[in-house]
N, C-alpha and C positions, 0 to 999 in steps of 0.2 A: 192583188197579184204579188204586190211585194213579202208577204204573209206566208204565199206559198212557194215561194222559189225560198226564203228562208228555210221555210222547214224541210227543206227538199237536201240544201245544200249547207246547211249553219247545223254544227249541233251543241253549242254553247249556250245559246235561245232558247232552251228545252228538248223538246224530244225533235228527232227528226222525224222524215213519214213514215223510215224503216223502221226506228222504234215502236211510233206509233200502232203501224200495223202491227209487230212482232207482240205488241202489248194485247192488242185485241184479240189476237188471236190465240193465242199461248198465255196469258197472262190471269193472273188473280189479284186483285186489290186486295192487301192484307191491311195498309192502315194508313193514316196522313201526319205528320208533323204538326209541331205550332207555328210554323213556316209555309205551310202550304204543301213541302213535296210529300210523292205518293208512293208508296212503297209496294211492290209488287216482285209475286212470286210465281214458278211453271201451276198451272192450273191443278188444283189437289195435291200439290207439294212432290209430284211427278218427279224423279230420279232421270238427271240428263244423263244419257248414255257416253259421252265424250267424257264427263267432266267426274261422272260417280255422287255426285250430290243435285240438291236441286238450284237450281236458276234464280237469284235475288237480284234486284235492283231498282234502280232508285230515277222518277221522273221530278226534275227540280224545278219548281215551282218560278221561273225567270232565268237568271245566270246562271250556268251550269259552275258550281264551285262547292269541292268535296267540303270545303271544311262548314259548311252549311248542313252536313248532317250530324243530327243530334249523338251526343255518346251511346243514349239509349238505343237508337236505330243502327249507329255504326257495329254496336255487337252482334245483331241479329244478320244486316249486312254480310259479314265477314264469317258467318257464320262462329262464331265465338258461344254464342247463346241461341238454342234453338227455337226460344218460344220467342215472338215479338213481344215488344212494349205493351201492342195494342190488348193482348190475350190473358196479361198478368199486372199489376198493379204496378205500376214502376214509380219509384224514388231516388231521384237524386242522390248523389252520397252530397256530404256537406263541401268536400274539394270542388264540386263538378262546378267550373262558372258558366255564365251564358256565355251563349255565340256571342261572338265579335266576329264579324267580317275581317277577311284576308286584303290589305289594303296595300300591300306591294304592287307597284308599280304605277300608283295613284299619288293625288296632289295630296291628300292625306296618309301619306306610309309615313314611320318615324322614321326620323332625323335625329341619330345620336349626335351629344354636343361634340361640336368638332368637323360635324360633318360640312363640306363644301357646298350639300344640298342644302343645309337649315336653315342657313341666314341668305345663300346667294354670296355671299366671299369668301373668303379662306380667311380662318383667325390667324392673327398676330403670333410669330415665331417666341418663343419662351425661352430659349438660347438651350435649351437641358438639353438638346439633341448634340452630339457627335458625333459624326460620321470615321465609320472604319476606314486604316488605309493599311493596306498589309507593310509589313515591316521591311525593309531592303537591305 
């Protein structure tokens, strides 16, 4: 029960029921990640009438979090590049690194040195600061 009132009313957990249905019914599987998510477009690459192009998007495999889609898929996405990953040979360029998860506002985010977060106290004053006082 808990499973389905999730998907009914969370949509961070994947797809909701509306996507879900919206997927089945309108949807075409173009291709998956090395992550799991599924990449889908309007059925025969159908021209939405609202929008002037077709319909892409993306069902994520657990947490919904953009930065989980690969460069390769994020072009095809955004419509940048028309043909997917899945239809043409794709390569990395040698810049491209892997995913790293988005780790803001976890026990794991960086803590530049200095920071109040890092250690749990405020470092030791270094006296270089002066504070402004306007002149009278």
């Amino acid at each position: 029960m808990k499973l389905f009132l999730l998907k009914i009313f969370t949509w961070w957990n994947g797809q909701t029921f509306g996507t879900q249905l919206w997927t089945w019914r309108f949807g075409e599987l173009v291709g998956e990640d090395e992550q799991g998510n599924r990449y889908y477009r309007t059925k025969g690459g159908k021209i939405d009438p609202g929008l002037g192009f077709e319909r892409r998007w993306v069902i994520y495999n657990g947490y919904a979090e953009a930065s989980r889609v690969p460069p390769s898929w994020h072009g095809w996405l955004h419509h940048t590049v028309d043909v997917p990953p899945t239809a043409e040979t794709y390569t990395p360029r040698e810049w491209e690194k892997p995913h790293v998860p988005n780790l803001t506002g976890t026990a794991r985010a960086y803590r530049p040195p200095g920071s109040t977060l890092a250690s749990g106290r405020r470092p030791a004053a270094t006296g270089d600061y002066q504070p402004w006082t306007p002149e009278r």
